[in-house]
C-alpha positions in Angstrom: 11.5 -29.5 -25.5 9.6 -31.9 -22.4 12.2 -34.8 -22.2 10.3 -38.6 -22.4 9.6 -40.1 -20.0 9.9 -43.8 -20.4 7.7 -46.3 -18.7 8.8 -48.7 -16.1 8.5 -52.8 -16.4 5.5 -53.2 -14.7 6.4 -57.0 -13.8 8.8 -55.9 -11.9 6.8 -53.1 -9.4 4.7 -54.3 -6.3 1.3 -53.3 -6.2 2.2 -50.4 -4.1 4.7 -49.0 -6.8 2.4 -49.5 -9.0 -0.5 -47.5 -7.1 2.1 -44.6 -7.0 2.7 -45.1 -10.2 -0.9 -44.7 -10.9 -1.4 -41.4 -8.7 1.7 -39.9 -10.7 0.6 -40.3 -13.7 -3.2 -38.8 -12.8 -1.5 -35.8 -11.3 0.5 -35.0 -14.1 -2.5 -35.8 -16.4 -4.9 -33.9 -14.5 -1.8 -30.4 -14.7 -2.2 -30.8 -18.2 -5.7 -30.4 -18.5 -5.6 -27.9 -15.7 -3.4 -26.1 -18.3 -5.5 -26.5 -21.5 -8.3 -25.6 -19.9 -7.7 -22.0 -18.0 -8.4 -18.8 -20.0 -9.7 -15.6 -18.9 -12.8 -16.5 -17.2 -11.4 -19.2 -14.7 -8.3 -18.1 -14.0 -5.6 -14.8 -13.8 -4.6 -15.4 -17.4 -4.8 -12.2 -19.6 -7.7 -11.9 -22.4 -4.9 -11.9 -24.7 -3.7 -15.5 -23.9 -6.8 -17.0 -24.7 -6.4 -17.4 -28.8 -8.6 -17.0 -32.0 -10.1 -19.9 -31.2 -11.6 -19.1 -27.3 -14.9 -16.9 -27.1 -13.7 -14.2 -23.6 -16.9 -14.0 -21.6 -17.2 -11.5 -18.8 -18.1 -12.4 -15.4 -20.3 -9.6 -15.5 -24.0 -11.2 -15.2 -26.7 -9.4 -17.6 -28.7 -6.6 -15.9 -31.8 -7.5 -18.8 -32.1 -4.1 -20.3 -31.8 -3.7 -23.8 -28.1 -2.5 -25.6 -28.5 1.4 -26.0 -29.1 4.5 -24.8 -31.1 3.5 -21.8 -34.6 5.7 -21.1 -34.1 9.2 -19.5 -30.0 9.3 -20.1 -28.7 12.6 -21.5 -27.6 12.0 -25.1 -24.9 14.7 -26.3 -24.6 15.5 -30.1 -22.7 17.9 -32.0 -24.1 21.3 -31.5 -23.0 24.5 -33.1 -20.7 27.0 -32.1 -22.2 30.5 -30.7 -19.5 31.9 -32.3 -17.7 30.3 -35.5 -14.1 31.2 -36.9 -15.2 31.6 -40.4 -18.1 32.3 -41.9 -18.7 31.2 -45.7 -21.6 33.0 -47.7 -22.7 30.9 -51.1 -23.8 33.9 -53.6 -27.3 33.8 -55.2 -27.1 33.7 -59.0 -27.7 37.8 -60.2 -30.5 37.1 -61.8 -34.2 35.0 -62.0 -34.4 32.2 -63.5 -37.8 32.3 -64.3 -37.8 35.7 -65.8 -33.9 36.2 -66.0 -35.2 39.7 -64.6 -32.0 41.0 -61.8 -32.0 40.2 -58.8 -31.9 42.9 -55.6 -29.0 40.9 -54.2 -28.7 43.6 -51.2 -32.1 42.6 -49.9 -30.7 38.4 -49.1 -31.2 37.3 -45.6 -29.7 33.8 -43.9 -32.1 30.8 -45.5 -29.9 28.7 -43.1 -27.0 28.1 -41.4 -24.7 24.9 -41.4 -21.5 24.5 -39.7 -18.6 22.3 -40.4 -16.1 21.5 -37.6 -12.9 20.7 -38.9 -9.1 21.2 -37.7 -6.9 23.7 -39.6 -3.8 22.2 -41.6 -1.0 22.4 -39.0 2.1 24.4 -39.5 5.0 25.0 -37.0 6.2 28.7 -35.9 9.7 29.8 -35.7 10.3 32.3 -33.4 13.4 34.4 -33.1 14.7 35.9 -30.2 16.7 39.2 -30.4 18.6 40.6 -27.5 19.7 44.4 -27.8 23.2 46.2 -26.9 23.8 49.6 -26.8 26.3 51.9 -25.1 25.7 54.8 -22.6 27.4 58.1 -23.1 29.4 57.0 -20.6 30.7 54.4 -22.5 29.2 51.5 -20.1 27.8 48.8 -22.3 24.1 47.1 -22.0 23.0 44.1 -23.7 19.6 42.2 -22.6 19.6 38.7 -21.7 17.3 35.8 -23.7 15.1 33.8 -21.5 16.4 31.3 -19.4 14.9 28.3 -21.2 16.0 29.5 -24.4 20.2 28.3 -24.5 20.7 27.2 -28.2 21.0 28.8 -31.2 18.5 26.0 -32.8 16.1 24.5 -30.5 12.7 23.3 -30.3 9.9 24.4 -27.7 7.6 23.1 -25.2 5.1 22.0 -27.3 6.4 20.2 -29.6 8.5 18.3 -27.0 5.5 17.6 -25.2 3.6 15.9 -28.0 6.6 13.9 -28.7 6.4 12.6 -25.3 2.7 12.5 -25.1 2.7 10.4 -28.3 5.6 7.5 -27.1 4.9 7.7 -23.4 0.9 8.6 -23.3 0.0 7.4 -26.5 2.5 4.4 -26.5 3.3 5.0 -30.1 7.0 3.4 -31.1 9.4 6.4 -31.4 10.1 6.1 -35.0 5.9 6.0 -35.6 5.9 9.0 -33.1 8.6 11.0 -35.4 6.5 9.6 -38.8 3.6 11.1 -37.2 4.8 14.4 -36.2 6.6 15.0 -39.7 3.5 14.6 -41.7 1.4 16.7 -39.3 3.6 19.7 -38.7 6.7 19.3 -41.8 9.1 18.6 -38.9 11.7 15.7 -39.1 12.7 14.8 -35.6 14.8 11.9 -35.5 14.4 9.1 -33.0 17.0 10.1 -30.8 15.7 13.5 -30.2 12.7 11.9 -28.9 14.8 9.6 -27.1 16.4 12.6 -25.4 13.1 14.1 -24.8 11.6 11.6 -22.7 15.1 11.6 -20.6 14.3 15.6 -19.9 10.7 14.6 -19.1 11.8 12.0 -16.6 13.8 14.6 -15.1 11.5 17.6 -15.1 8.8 15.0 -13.6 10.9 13.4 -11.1 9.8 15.3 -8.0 6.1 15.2 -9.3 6.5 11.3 -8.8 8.2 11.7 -5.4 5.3 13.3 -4.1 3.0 11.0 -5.7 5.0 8.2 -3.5 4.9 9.7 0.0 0.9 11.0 -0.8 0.1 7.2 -1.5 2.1 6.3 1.9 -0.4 8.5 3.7 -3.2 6.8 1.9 -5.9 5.0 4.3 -6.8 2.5 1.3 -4.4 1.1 -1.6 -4.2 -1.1 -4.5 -1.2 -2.9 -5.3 -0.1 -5.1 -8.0 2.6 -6.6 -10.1 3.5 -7.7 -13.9 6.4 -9.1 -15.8 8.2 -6.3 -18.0 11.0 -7.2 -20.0 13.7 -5.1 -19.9 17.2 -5.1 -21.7 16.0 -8.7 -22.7 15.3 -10.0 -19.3 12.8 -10.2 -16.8 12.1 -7.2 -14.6 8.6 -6.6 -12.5 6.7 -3.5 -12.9 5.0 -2.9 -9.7 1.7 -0.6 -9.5 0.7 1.4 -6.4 -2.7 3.0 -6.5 -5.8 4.7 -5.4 -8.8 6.5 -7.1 -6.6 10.0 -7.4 -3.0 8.4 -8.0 -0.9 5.7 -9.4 2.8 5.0 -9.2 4.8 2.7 -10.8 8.0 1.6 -10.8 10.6 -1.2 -11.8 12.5 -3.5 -10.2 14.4 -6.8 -10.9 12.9 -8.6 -8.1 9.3 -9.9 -8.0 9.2 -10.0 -3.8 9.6 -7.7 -0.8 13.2 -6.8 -2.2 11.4 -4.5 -4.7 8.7 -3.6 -2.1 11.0 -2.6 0.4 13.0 -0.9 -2.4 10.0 1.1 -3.5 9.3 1.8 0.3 5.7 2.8 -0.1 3.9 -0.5 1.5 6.2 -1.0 4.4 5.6 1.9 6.2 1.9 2.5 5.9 -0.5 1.0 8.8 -4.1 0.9 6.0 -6.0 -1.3 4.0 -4.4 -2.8 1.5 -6.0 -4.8 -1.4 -4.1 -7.2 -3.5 -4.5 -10.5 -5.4 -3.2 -13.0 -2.6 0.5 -13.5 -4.2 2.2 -14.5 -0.8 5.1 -11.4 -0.3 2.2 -9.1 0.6 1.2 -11.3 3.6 5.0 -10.2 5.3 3.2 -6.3 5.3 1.7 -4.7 8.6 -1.7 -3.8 7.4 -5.4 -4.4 7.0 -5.3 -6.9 3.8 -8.3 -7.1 1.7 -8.1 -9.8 -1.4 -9.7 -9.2 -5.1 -12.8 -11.1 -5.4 -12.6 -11.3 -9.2 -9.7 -13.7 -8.8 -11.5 -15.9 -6.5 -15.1 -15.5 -9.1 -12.6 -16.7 -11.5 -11.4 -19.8 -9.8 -14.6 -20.8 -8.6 -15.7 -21.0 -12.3 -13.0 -23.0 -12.9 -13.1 -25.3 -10.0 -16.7 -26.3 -11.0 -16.1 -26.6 -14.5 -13.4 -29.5 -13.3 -15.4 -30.9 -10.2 -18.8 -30.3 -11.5 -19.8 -29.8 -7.3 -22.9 -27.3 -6.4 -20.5 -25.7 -3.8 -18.2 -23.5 -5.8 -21.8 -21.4 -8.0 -22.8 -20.9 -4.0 -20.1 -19.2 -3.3 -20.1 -17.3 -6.6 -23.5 -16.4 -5.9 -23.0 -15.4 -2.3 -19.8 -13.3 -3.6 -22.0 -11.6 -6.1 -24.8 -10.8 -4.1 -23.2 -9.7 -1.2 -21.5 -6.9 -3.1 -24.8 -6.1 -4.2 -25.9 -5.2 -0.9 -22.8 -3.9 0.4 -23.1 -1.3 -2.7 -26.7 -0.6 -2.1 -25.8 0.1 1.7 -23.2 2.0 0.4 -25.2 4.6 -1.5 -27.5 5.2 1.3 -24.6 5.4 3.8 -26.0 3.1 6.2 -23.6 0.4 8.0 -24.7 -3.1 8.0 -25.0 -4.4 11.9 -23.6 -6.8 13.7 -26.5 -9.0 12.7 -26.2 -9.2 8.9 -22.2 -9.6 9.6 -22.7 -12.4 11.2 -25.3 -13.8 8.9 -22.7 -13.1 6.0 -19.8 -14.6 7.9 -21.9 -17.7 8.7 -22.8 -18.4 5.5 -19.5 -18.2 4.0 -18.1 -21.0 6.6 -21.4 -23.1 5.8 -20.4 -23.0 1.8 -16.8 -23.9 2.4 -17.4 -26.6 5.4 -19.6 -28.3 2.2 -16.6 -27.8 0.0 -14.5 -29.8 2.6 -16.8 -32.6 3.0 -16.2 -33.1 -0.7 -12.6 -32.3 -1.0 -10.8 -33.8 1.8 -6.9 -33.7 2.5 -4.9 -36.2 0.6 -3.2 -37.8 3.5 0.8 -37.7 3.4 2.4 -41.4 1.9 3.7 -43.6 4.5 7.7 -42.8 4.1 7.5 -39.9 1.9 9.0 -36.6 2.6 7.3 -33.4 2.3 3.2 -32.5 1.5 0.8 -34.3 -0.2 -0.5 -32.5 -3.2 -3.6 -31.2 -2.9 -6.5 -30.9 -5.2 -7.1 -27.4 -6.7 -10.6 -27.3 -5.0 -8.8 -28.4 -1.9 -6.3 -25.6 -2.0 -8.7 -23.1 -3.0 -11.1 -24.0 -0.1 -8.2 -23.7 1.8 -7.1 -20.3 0.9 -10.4 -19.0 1.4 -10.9 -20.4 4.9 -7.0 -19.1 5.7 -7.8 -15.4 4.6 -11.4 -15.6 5.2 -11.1 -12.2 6.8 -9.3 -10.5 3.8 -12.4 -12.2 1.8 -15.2 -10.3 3.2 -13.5 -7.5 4.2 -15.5 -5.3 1.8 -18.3 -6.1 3.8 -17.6 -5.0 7.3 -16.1 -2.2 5.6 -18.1 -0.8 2.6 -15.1 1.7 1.9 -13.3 -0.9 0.8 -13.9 -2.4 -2.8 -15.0 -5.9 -4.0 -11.9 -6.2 -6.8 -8.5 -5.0 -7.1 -9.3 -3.5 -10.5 -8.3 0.1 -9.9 -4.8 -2.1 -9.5 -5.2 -4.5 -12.8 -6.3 -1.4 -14.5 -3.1 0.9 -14.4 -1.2 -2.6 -15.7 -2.8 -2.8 -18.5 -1.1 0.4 -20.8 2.0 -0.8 -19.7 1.4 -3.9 -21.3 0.4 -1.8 -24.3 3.3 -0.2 -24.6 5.7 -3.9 -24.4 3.7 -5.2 -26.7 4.1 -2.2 -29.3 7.5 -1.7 -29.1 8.9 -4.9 -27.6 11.0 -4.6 -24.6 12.6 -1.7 -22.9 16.1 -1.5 -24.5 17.5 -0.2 -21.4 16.5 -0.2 -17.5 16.8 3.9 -17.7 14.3 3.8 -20.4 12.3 1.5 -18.1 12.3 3.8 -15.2 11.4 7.0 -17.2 8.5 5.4 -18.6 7.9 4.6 -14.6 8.2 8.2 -13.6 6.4 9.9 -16.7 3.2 7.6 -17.0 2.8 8.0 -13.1 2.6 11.9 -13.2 0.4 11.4 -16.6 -1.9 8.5 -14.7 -2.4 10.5 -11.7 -3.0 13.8 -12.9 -5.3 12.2 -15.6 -7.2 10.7 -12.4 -7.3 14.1 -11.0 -8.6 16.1 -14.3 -5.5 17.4 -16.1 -4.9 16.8 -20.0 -1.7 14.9 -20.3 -0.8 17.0 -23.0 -0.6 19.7 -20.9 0.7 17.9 -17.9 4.0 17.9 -20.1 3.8 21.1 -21.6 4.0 22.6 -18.2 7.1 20.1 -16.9 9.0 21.7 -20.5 7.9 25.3 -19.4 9.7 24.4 -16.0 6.4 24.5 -14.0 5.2 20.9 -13.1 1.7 20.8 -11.9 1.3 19.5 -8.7 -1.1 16.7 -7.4 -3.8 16.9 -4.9 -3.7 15.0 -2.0 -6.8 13.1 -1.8 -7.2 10.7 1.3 
């Protein structure tokens, strides 16, 4: 509960307490509305933050064309099977029924065909293995050996270990769901704690897929890196996301900062481009930083909602359209010159030298410790003239993208998952969600089903990643 804060007797404060006074209470007054007012489209909050009572709009502008199919796009429909699995003949009755005279039944052709594509009512196999013994003349005995994955007398398989791990860890389904769902689809009762024990075995078969996932990401010229709150054991851990357009990792840490960074060791020892939402440990790294424009869309919005100033659509605007012809340059593979750079660059320091004019420092109080605070339009401005490089980086080089979505993106099933199942119970079930869903992301990314990504960790055969630079 916010304790009350009880106003002073103002007879008793000089004017100048009472101008402080003033200034306090406007600041605080305008963090609340700063507060009420911030959703999804002016600020970093998620969509699902903003209430039943918020309409999320998308910073997307409308292209004009018409909701559809759009003129000369390839539809795809069902089509039918060159060669079906069963095929159904409906008899003809035996005789007319015109003339009830018989009917030569043996001279029927196909009128026409119709398929029906439906899935076959599941049922699990048992198979038995046998080994055999018998003894040589010469009394030596032989007995042949079962296969190496087979060690119980009961146990189950690949595949059905695989869906259960598909279905809590790909799928995001709570385990007891995940066991529901597998009992009524195949008759087999697996308890929670088998699937519990399954995703352990996973973690472990998938470990050293994820370890080469790590060191082909520190080779990467261009990554994407960002962070969320996970809670774990009932506390606060971070989940932290590396990725590119072939891999993700992920991985948890107690520590939001460049204790968990350095922990990771993926961004510390890699010389590239890396893009990233301005959060102030990633300034400590060695390499080419290049910020998410979204965030900064966002903030713009919200800055001229607040201030109502023409400066803040400019630089929307510019943002916009300059990512529009960095992508059009792009797909013809043509460089922009020194020229247009410098047109670009110039332009951005016109907009934010008009954003100054109208949002000037606040001026540090005569005996007061400390900075001033600053106005969010100040601070923004600010921020943008600070890393006005990592801003427009995406323009002197076209590789690099506009957003850090490819980032935000591989947060968001995580977030899925928590909000499912609650927390992680424990931090090992933490970490083996880490290891599985980064083999599953990446290898997704890369064309593999995830299904079969686990079957083949079970079978003791993990499929490999490309490296893609």
């Amino acid at each position: 509960m916010t304790k009350k804060t009880s106003l002073p007797d103002l007879s008793t404060l000089t004017h100048a307490e009472k101008d402080d006074l003033i200034k306090g209470l406007f600041a605080r007054l305008e963090a609340l509305e700063s507060k009420v007012n911030k959703d999804s489209r002016n600020s970093s909050k998620p969509p699902s933050s903003d209430g039943f009572g918020k309409k999320t709009r998308s910073l997307r502008e409308s292209s004009g064309k018409k909701v559809g199919g759009q003129t000369g796009h390839k539809g795809t429909t069902l089509k039918k099977a060159a060669q079906p699995t069963q095929t159904v003949r409906h008899s003809l009755p035996t005789q007319c029924d015109r003339c009830h005279s018989p009917l030569p039944l043996h001279d029927a052709i196909v009128a026409e065909r119709r398929q029906v594509i439906d899935i076959p009512a599941a049922a699990f196999d048992v198979i038995e293995h046998h080994t055999l013994a018998l003894v040589c003349q010469c009394g030596q005995k032989h007995e042949s050996m079962f296969p190496a994955e087979v060690t119980e007398q009961v146990q189950y398989g690949p595949n059905v270990r695989a869906l259960g791990v598909h279905l809590t860890q790909g799928q995001m389904l709570p385990f007891a769901r995940a066991a529901e769902l597998i009992g009524d689809i195949y008759g087999l009762s697996i308890s929670t704690g088998t699937l519990v024990a399954w995703v352990g075995e996973a973690s472990t078969a998938l470990q050293s897929t994820a370890d080469l996932i790590a060191d082909q990401l520190r080779d990467a010229a261009l990554l994407h890196a960002d962070e969320s709150g996970l809670r774990v054991a009932s506390k606060l851990h971070w989940l932290h996301i590396v990725a590119d357009e072939k891999h993700t990792w992920y991985g948890v840490h107690s520590r939001r900062g460049m204790e968990a960074i350095e922990a990771h060791g993926i961004l510390p020892t890699r010389l590239g481009v890396l893009v990233h939402d301005c959060w102030a440990p990633y300034w400590q790294l060695d390499c080419n930083h290049a910020l998410c424009n979204a965030h900064l869309l966002r903030e713009l919005i919200y800055v001229k909602e607040v201030t109502s100033q023409a400066w803040p659509q400019r630089m929307k605007d510019f943002l916009i359209n300059a990512n529009k012809l960095c992508e059009e340059a792009g797909q013809k593979k043509r460089r922009l010159s020194d020229e247009e750079l410098a047109a670009f660059s110039a332009h951005y320091h016109k907009i934010l030298r008009e954003g100054e004019r109208k949002n000037p420092e606040v001026a540090r109080s005569d005996g007061k410790r400390g900075r001033s605070k600053q106005s969010i339009a100040f601070n923004l401005l600010r921020r943008m003239r600070q890393h006005a490089d990592a801003v427009l980086l995406f323009i002197r080089d076209l590789a690099v993208p506009f957003t850090n979505n490819l980032a935000e993106r591989a947060v968001r099933m995580p977030k899925v998952k928590q909000k499912i199942s609650g927390c992680f119970r424990t931090l090992e079930g933490a970490e083996n969600f880490c290891i599985i869903r980064s083999c599953l992301d990446t290898l997704h990314k890369q064309g593999y089903g995830m299904l079969d990504v686990l079957r083949h960790a079970f079978a003791g055969n993990p499929i490999r990643p490309a490296h893609c630079c």
